[in-house]
BAFI-3210 file (N, C-alpha, C; in Angstrom, 3 decimals, decimal comma, padded with zeros to 6 digits):
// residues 292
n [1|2|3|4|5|6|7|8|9|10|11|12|13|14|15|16|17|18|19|20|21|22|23|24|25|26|27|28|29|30|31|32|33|34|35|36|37|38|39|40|41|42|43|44|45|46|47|48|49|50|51|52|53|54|55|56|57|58|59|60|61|62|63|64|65|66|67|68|69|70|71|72|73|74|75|76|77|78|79|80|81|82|83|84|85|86|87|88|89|90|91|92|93|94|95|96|97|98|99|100|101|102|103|104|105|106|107|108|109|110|111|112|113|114|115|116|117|118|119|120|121|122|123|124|125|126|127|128|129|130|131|132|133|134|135|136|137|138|139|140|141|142|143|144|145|146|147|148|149|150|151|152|153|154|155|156|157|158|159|160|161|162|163|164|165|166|167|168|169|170|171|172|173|174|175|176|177|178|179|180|181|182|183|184|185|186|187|188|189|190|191|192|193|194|195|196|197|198|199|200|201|202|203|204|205|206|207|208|209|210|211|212|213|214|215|216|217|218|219|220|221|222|223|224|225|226|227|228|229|230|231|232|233|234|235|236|237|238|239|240|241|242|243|244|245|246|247|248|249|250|251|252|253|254|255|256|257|258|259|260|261|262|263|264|265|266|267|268|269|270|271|272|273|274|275|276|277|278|279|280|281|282|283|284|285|286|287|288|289|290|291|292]
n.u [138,893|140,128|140,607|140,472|139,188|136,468|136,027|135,743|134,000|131,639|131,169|130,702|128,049|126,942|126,808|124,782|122,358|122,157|123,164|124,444|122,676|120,507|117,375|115,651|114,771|113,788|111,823|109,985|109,682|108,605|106,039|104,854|105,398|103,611|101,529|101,056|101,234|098,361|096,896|097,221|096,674|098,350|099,569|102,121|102,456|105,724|107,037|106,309|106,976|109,450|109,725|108,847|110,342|112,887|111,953|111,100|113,861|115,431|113,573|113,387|116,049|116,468|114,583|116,452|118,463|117,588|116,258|118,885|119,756|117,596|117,714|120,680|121,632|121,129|122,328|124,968|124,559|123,486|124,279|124,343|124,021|126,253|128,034|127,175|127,148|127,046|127,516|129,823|130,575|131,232|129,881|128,530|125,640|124,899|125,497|124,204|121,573|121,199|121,507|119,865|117,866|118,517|117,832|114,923|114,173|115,108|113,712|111,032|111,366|111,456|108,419|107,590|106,669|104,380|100,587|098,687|097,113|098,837|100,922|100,014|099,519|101,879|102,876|102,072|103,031|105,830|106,234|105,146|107,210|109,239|108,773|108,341|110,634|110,643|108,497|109,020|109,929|107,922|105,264|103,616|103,315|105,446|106,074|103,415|102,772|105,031|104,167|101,951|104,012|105,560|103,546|102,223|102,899|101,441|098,452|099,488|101,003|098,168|097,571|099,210|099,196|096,521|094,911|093,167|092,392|091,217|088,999|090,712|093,116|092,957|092,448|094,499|096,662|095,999|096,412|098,943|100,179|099,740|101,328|103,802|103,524|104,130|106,439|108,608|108,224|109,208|112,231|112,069|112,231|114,855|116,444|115,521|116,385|118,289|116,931|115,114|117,341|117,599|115,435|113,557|110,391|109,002|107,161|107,187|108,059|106,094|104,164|105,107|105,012|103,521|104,529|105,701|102,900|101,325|102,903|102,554|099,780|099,503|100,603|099,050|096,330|097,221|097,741|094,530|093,607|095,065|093,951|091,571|091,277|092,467|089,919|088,157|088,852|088,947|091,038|093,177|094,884|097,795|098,081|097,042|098,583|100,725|100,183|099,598|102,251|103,748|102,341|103,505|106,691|106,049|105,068|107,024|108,376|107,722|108,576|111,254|110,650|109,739|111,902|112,714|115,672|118,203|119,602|117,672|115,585|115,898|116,693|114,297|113,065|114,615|113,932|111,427|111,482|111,472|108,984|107,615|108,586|107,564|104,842|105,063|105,710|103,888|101,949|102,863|102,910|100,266|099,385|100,844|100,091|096,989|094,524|092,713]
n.v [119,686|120,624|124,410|124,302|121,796|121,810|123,866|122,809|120,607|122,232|123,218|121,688|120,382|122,714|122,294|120,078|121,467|122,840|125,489|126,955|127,483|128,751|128,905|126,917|127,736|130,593|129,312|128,721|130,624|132,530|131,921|131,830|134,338|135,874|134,811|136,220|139,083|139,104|138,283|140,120|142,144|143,845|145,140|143,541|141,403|142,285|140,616|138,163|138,187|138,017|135,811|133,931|133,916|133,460|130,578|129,181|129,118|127,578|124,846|124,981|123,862|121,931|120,063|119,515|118,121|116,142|114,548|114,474|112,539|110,711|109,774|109,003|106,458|106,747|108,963|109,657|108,054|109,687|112,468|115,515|115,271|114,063|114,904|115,322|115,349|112,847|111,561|111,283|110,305|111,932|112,508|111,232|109,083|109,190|111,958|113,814|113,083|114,025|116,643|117,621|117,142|119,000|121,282|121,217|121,302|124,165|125,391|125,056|125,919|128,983|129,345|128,992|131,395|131,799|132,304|129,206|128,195|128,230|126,835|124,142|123,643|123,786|121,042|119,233|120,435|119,760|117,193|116,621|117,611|115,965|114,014|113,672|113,075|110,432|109,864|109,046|107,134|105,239|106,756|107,993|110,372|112,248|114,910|116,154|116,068|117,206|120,008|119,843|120,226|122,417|124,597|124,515|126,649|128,507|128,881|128,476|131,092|132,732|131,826|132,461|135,391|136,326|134,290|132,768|129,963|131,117|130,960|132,089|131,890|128,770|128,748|129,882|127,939|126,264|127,296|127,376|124,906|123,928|125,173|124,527|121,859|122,095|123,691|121,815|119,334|120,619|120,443|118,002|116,603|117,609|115,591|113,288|111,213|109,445|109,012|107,392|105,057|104,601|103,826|105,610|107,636|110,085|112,721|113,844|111,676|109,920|111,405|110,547|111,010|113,285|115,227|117,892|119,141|118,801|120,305|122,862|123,093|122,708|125,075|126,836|126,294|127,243|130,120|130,634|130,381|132,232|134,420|134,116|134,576|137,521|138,805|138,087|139,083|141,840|142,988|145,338|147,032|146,837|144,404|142,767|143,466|142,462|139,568|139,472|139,553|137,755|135,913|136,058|135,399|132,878|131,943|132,098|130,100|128,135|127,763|126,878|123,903|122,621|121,654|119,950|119,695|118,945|121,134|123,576|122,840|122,795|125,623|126,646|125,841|127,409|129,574|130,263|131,707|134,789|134,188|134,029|136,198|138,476|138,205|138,664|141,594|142,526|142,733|143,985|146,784|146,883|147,385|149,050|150,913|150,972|151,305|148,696]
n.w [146,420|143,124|142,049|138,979|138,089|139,475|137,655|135,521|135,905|136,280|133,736|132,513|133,390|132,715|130,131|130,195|130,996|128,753|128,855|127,301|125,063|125,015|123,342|123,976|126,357|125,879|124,279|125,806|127,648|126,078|125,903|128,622|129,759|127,483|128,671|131,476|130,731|129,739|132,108|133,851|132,193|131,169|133,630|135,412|138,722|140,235|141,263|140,682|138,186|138,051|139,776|137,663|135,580|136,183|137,107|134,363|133,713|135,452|135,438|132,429|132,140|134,367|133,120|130,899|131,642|132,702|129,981|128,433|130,663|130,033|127,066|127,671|126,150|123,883|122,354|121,449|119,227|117,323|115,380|115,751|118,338|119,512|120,969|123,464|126,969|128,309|125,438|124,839|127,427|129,764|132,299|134,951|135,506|138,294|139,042|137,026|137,591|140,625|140,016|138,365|140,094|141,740|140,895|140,344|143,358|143,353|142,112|143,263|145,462|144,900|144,310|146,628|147,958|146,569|145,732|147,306|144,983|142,882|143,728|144,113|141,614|140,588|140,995|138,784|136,977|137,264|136,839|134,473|133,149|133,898|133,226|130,078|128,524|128,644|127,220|124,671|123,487|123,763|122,796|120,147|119,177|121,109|120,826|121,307|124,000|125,007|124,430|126,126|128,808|127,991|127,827|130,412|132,450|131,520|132,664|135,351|135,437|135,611|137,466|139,407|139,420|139,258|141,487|140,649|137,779|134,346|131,582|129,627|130,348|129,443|127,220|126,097|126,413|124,936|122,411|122,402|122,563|120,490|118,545|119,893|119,220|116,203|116,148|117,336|115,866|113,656|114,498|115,106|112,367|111,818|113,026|111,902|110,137|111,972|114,326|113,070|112,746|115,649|116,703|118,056|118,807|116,802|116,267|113,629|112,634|112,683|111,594|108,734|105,387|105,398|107,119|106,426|106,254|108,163|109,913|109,415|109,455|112,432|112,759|111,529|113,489|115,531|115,254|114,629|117,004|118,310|117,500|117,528|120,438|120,816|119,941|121,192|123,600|123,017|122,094|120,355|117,514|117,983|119,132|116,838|114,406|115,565|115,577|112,476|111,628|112,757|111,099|108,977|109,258|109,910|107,539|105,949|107,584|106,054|103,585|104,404|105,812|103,857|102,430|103,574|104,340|106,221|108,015|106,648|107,993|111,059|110,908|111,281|112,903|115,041|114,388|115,287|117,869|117,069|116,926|118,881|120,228|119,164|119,653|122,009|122,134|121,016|122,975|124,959|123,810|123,478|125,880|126,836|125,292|125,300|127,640|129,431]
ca.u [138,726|140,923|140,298|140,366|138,460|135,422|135,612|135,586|132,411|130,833|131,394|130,126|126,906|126,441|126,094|123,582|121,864|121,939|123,199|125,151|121,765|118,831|116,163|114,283|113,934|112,910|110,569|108,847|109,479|107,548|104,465|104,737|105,020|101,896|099,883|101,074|100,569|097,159|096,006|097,575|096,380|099,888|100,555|102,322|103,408|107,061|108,140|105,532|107,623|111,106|109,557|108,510|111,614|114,203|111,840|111,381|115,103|115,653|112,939|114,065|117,472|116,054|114,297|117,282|119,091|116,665|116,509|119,989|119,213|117,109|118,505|122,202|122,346|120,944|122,822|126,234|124,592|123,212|125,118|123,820|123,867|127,282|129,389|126,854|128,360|126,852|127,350|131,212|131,560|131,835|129,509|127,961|124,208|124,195|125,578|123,237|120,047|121,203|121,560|118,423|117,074|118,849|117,443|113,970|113,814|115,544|112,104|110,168|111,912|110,878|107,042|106,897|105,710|103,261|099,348|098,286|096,896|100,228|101,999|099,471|099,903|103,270|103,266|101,841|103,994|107,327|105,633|105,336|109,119|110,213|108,547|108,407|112,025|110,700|107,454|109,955|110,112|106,148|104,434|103,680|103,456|106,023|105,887|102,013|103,550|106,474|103,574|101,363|104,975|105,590|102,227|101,724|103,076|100,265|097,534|100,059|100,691|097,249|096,635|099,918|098,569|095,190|094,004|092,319|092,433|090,091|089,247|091,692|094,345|093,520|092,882|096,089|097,668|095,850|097,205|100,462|100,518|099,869|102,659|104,881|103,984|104,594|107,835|109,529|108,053|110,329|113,016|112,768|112,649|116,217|116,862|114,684|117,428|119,296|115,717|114,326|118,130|117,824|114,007|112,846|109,249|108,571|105,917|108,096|107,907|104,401|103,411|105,625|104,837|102,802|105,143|105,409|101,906|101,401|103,599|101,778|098,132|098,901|100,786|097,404|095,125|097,718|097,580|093,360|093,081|095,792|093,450|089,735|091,706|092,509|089,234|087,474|089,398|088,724|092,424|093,792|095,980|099,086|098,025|096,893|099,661|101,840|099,525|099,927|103,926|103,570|101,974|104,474|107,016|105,596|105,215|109,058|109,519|106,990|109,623|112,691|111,220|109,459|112,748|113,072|116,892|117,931|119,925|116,949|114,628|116,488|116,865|112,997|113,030|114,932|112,907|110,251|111,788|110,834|107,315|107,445|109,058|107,009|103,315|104,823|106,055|102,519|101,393|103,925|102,179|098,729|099,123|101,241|099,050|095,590|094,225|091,662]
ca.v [119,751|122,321|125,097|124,009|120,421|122,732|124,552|121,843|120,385|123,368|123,283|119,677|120,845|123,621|122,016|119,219|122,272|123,948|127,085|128,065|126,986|129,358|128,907|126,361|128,510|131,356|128,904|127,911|131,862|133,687|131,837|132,211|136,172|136,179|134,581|136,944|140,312|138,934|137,803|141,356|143,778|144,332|145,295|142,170|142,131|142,214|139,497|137,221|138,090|137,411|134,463|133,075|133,998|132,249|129,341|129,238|128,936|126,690|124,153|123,875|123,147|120,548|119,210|119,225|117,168|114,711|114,623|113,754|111,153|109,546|109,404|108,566|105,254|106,899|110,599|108,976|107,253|110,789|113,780|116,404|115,301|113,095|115,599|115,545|115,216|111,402|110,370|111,039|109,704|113,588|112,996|110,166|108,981|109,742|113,282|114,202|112,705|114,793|118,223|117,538|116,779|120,404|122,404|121,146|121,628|125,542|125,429|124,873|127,103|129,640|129,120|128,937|132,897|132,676|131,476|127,779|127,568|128,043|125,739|123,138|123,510|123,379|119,913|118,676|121,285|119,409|115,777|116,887|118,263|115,096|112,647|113,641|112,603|109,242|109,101|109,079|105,671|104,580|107,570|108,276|112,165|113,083|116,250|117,101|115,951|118,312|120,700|120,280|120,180|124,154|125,344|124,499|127,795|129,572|128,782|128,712|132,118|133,354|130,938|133,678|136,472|136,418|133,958|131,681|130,001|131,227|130,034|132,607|130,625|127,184|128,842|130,143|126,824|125,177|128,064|127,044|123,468|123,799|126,262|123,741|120,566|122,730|123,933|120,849|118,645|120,757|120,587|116,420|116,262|117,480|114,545|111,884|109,729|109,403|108,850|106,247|104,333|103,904|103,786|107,032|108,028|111,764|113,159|114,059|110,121|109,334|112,214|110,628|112,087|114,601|116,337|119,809|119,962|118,549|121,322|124,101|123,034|122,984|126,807|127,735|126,471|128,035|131,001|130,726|130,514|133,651|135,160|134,468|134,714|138,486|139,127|138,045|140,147|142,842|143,414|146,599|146,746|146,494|142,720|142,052|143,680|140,928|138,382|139,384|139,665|136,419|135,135|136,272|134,780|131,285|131,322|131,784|128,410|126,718|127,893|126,472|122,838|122,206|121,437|118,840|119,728|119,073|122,755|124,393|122,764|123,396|126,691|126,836|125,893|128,349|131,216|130,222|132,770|135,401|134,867|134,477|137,711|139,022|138,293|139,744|142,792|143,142|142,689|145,259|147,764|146,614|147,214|150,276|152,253|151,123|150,731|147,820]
ca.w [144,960|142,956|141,072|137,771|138,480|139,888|136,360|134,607|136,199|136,035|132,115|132,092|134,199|131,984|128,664|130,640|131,642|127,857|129,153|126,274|124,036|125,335|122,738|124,753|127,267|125,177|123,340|127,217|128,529|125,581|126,086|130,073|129,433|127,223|129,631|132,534|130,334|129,706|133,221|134,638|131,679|131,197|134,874|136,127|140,034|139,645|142,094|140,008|136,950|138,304|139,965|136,542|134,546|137,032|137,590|133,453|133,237|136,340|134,887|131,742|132,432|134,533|131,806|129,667|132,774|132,807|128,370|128,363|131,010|129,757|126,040|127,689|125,630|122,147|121,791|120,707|117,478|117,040|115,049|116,466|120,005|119,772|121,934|124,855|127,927|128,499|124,790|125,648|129,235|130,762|133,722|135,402|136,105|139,655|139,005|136,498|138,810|141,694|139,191|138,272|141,582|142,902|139,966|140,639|144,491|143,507|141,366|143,945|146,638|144,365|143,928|148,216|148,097|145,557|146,287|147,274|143,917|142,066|144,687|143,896|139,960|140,419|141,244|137,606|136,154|137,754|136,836|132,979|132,346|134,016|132,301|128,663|127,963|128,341|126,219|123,084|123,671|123,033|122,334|119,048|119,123|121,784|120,681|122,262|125,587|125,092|124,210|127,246|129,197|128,212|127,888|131,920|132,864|131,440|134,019|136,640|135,506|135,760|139,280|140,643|139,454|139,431|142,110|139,518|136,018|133,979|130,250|128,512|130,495|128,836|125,505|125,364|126,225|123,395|121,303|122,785|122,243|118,399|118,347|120,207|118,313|115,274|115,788|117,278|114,633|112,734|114,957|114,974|110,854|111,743|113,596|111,632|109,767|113,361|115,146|112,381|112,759|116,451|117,515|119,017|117,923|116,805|115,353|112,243|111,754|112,847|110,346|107,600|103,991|105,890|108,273|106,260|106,286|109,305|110,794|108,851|109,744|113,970|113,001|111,343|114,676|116,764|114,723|114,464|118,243|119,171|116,370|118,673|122,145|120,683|119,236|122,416|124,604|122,328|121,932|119,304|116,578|118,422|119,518|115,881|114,273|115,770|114,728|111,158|111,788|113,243|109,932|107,767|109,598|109,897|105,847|105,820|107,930|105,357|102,734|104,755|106,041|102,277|101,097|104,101|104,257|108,169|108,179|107,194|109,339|112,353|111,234|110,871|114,425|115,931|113,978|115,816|118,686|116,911|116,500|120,341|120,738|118,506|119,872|123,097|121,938|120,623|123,824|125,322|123,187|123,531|127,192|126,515|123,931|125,740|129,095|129,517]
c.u [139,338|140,191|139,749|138,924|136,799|135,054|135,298|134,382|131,718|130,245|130,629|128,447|126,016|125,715|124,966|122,520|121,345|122,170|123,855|124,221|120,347|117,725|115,381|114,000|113,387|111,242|109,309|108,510|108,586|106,190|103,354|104,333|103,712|100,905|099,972|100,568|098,981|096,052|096,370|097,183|097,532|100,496|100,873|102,833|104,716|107,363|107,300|106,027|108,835|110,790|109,589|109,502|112,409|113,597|111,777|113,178|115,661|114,577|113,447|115,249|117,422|115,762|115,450|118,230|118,508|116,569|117,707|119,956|119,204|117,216|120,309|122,775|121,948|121,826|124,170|126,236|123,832|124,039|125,032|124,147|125,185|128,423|128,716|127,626|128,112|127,592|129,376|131,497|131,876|131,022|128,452|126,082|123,753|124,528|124,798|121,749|119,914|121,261|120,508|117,094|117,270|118,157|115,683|113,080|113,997|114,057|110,991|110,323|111,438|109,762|106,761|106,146|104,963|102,234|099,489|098,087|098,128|101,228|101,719|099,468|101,273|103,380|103,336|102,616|105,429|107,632|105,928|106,441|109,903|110,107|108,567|109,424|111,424|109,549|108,363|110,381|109,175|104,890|104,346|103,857|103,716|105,774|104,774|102,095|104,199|105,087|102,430|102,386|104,946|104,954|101,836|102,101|102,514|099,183|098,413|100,837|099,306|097,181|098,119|099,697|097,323|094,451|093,096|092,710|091,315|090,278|090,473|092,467|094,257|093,251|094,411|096,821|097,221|096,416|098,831|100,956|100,476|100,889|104,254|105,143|104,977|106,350|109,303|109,481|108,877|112,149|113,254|112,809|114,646|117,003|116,227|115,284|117,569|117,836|115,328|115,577|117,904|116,343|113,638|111,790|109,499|107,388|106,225|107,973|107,061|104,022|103,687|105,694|104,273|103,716|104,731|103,502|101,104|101,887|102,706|100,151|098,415|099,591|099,473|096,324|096,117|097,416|095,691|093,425|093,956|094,743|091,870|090,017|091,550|091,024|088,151|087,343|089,140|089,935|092,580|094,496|096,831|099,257|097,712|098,245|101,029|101,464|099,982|101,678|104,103|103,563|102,812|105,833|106,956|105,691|106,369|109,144|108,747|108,497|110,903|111,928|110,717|110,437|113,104|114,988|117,002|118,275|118,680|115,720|114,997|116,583|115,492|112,467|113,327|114,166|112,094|110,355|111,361|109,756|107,302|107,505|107,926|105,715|104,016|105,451|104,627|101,587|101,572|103,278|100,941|098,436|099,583|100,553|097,488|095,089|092,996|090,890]
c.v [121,054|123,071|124,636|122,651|121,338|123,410|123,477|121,011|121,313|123,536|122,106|120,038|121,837|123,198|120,914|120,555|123,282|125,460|127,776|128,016|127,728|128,972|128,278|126,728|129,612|130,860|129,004|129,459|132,626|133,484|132,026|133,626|136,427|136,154|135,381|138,408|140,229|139,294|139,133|142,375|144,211|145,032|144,501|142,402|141,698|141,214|138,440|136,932|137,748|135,813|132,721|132,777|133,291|131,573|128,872|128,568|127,637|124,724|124,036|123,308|122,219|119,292|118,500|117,986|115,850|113,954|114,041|112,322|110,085|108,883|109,439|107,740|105,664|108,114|110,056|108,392|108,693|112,298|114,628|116,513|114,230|113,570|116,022|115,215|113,426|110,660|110,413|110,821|110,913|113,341|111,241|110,197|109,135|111,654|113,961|114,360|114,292|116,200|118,186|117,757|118,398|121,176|122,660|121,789|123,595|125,997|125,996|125,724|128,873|130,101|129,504|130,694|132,876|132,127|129,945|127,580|127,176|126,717|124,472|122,970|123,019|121,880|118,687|119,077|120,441|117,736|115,477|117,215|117,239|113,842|112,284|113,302|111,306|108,839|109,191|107,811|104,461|105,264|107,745|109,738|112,879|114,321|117,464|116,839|116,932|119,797|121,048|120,952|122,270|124,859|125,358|125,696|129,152|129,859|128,979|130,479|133,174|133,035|132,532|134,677|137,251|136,046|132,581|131,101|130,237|130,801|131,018|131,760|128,995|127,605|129,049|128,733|125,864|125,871|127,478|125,520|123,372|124,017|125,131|122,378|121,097|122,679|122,747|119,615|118,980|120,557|118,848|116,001|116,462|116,270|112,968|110,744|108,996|108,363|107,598|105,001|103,715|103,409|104,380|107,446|109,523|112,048|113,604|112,781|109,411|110,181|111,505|111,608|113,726|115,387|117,292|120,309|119,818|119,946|122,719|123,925|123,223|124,633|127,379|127,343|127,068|129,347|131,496|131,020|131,680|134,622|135,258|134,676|136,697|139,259|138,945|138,829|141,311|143,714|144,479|146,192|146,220|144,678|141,967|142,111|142,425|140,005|138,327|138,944|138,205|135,200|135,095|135,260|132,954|130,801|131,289|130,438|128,021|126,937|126,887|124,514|122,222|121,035|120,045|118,699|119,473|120,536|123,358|124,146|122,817|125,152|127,185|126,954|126,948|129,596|131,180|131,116|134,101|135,707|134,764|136,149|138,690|139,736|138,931|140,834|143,057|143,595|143,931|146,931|148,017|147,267|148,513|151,336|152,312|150,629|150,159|147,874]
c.w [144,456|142,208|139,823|137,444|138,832|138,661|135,682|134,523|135,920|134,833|131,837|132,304|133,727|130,812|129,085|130,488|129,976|128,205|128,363|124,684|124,564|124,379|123,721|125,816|127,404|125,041|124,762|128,038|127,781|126,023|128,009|130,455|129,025|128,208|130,781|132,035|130,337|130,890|134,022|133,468|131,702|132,333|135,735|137,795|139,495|140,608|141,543|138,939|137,396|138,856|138,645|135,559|134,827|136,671|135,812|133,040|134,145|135,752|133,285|131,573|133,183|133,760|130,649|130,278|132,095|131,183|128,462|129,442|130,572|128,071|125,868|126,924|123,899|121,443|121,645|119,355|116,521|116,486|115,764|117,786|120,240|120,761|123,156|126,072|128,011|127,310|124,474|127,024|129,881|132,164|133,830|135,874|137,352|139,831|138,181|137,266|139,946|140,898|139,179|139,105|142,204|142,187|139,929|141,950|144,096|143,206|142,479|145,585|146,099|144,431|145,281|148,204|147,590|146,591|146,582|146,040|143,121|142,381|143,814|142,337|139,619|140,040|139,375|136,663|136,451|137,057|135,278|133,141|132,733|132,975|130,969|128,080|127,471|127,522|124,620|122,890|123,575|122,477|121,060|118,279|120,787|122,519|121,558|123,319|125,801|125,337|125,348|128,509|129,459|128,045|129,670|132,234|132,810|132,191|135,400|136,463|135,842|137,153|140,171|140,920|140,030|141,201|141,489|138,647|135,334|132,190|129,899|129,048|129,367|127,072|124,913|125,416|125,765|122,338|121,607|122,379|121,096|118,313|119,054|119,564|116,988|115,342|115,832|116,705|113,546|113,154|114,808|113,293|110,609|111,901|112,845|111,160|111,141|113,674|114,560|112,718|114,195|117,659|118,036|117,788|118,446|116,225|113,770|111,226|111,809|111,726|108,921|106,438|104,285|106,791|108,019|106,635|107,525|110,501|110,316|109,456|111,302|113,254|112,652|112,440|115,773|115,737|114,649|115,863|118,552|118,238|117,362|119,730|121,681|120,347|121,013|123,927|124,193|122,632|120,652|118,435|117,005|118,315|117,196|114,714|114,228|115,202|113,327|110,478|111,766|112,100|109,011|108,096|109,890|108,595|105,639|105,862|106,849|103,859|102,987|104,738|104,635|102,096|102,287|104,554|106,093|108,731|108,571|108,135|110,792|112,486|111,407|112,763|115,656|115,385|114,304|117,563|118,441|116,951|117,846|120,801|120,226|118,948|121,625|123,152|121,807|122,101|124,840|124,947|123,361|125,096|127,753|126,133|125,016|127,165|129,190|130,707]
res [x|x|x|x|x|x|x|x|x|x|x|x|x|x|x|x|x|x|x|x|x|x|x|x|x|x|x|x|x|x|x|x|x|x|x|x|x|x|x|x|x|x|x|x|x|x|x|x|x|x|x|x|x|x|x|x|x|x|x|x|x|x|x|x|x|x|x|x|x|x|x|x|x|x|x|x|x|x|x|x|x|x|x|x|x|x|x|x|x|x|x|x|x|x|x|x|x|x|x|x|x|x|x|x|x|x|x|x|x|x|x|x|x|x|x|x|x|x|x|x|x|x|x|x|x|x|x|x|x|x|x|x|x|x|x|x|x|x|x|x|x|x|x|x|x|x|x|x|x|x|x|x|x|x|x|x|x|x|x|x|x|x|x|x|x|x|x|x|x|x|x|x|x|x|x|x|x|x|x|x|x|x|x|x|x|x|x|x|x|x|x|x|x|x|x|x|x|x|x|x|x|x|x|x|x|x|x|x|x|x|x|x|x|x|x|x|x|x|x|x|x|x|x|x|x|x|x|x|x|x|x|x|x|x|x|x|x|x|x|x|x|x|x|x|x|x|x|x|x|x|x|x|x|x|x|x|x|x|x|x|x|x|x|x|x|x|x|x|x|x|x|x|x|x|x|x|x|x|x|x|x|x|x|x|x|x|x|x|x|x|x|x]
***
């Protein structure tokens, strides 16, 4: 195989892979971070954090494998997604499978140092990112699939760290799942003409009339619960600080998807990186400024 032919896959393999599209592995790495500053008091082991960051990036580019997949026969009647590699003929269904298949095992070559517990989390963690492509096909709210999907990395952060899960772990990844229906409820109003033309359920179109507020009410119980998780911990300014940051930011997107436009609700979507960044900068500080 020559040179060039080798690039050229590579390129094909990439955009399966979203590698020139990070957010969604921002969106799945901020909330992974939180829960490790948490469960370490902001002193994480460091081969627990590189562990989590690769496998973060390795998983969802799996995910995104498997996503294109399994919407090979719909992302061609789709704007947005019409220059995927499937919905032009760039790569075939057994070469995708097997990417998928390598990016998973790398996953899991990964995890072999941590605890048993982690190992054994893993497994549900690998189960969810494969399968959620396909509840878009009878589910009615996707989305809280997607949302248990990248919230799993929060307990299996604490189970590496720690040894355990303990409740803050599953609070946070109910704070997390609001925060994820939320945002990609705004992210499928982008897509909803497309979606309503060819039969894919979202939560954008189960909500109907209600989306915006729909999307605003899970940001305010994700926003209520990072609000008693902090308060319980008897977290500082720094941590609330963000919170408030956090808030301000969220009233923006209600500004952008209001208007229902697809632009700005995509763009509503991706500003939802910030408030990630955000609550773990706070954390950064929190962990920085005060010793628990």
């Amino acid at each position: 195989m020559n040179t060039t032919l080798l690039r050229e896959r590579a390129s094909v393999y990439g955009q399966l892979m979203r590698v020139d599209k990070p957010i969604g592995t921002l969106l799945l790495l901020w909330p992974t971070l939180w829960g490790l500053w948490l469960a370490s008091k902001g002193r994480p082991d460091w081969l627990v954090l590189l562990v989590f960051v690769l496998g973060t990036f390795l998983m969802r580019s799996a995910g995104c494998v498997i996503n294109d997949y399994a919407d090979r026969h719909f992302d061609a009647h789709v704007a947005r997604t019409a220059q995927r590699p499937f919905a032009r003929g760039a790569v075939t269904e057994k070469e995708a499978l097997l990417l998928a298949a390598g990016l998973a095992l790398l996953s899991l070559l990964l995890v072999l140092p941590m605890n048993s517990l982690t190992l054994l989390m893993s497994v549900p963690a690998v189960l969810l990112a494969a399968t959620y492509p396909f509840t878009k096909r009878f589910f009615p709210l996707p989305q809280a699939y997607l949302g248990l999907a990248f919230s799993f990395g929060i307990p299996m952060a604490y189970a590496a760290q720690t040894g355990r899960v303990d409740s803050t772990a599953w609070w946070l990844l109910a704070a997390n799942l609001f925060w994820t229906v939320a945002y990609d409820t705004a992210y499928a109003m982008a897509d909803k003409p497309d979606d309503l033309k060819i039969g894919i359920k979202t939560s954008a179109i189960t909500f109907g009339d209600y989306d915006v507020a729909a999307i605003m009410l899970c940001h305010g119980v994700f926003m209520a619960l990072m609000l008693g998780l902090g308060w319980q911990l008897g977290l500082g300014w720094p941590y609330f600080t963000g919170l408030a940051i956090s808030a301000v930011l969220i009233g923006k997107q209600y500004l952008e998807i209001r208007t229902r436009d697809r632009a700005l609700c995509f763009k509503a979507f991706l500003d939802n990186n910030r408030v990630g960044a955000v609550m773990f900068a706070s954390l950064l500080l929190e962990y920085g400024l005060y010793l628990h």
